[in-house]
N, C-alpha and C positions, 0 to 999 in steps of 0.2 A: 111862395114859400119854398125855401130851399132844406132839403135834408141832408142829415150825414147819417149812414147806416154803419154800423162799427160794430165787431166781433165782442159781445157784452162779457167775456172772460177776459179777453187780453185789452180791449180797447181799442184794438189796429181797425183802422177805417176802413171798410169795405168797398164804398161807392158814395158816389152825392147825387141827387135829382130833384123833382118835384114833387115826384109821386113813391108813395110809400106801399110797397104788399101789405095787405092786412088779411089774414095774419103776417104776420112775418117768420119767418124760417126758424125755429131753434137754435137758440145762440147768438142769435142777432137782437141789434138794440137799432133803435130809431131817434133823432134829437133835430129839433129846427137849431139852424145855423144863417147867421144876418148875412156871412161871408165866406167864403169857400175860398178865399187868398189866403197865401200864408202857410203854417208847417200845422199838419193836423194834430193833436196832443191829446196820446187815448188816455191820459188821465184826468184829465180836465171834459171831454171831448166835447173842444170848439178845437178853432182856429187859431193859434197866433201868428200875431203880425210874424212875418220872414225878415232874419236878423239883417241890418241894415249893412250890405259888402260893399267898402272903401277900393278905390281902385288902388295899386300902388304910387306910391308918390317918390317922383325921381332925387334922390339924394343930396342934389345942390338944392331943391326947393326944401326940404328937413334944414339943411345947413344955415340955408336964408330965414325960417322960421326963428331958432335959437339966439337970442343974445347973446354979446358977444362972453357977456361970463357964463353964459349956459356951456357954451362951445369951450370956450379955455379950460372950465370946470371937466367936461367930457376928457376932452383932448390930457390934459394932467393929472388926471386921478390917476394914483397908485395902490385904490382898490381892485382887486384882481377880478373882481364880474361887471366892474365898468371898463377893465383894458380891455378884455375879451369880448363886451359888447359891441363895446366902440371899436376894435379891431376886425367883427363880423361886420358892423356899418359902415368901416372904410371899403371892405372888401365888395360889398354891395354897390349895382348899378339904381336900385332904388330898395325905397320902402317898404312892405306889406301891412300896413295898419293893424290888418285884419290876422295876423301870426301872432301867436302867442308867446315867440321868442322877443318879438320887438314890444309886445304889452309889458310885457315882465320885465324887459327891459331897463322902458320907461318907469316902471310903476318901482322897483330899484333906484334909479339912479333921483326919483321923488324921494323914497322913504330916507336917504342918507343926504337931501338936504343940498344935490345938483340941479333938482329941477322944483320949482315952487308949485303946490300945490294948484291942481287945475291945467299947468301948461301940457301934460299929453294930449289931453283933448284940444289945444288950441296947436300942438304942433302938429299932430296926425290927422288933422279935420281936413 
């Protein structure tokens, strides 16, 4: 059996092991834990899973992803945060999936009707 000992005021994890002081120190709290991977969550306190980090992805592979009306739709919009996207994206040797400049991006150039619902996750995958 695995524990996690955590500061019972703030929640910040202390240590993890097998064996637990009894008593325990003032302040401190004790919880079994299935898995000790992952980001420790002193409001919950378990474990979660650790967010899933996408490598970048080189810019002619995004390019080869897109359709070619995805691409023409990018390339000719004269919305002014799709020129400015699209003009950070030209400037780019790749991707970052994982930046929240290129989520918002995406998730932009979806809500006005460039990209069909679902294709960020098929093109940043």
């Amino acid at each position: 059996m695995t524990y996690a000992i955590y500061d019972t005021a703030t929640g910040t994890l202390i240590s993890t092991g097998d064996v637990v002081a009894s008593p325990l120190p003032s302040g401190m709290s004790a919880t079994t834990v299935t898995s000790i991977d992952g980001i420790w969550n002193p409001t919950t306190h378990v474990f979660d899973p650790a967010p899933v980090v996408h490598p970048p992805i080189p810019k002619s592979t995004i390019i080869k992803r897109l359709t070619v009306a995805e691409f023409t739709a990018f390339k000719n919009s004269t919305d002014a945060n799709i020129e400015y996207f699209w003009e950070m994206f030209r400037a780019a040797d790749s991707v970052d999936p994982n930046d929240t400049f290129t989520q918002n991006g995406f998730a932009y150039a979806t809500s006005i009707g460039i990209l069909a619902s679902g294709r960020t996750a098929q093109i940043l995958a």
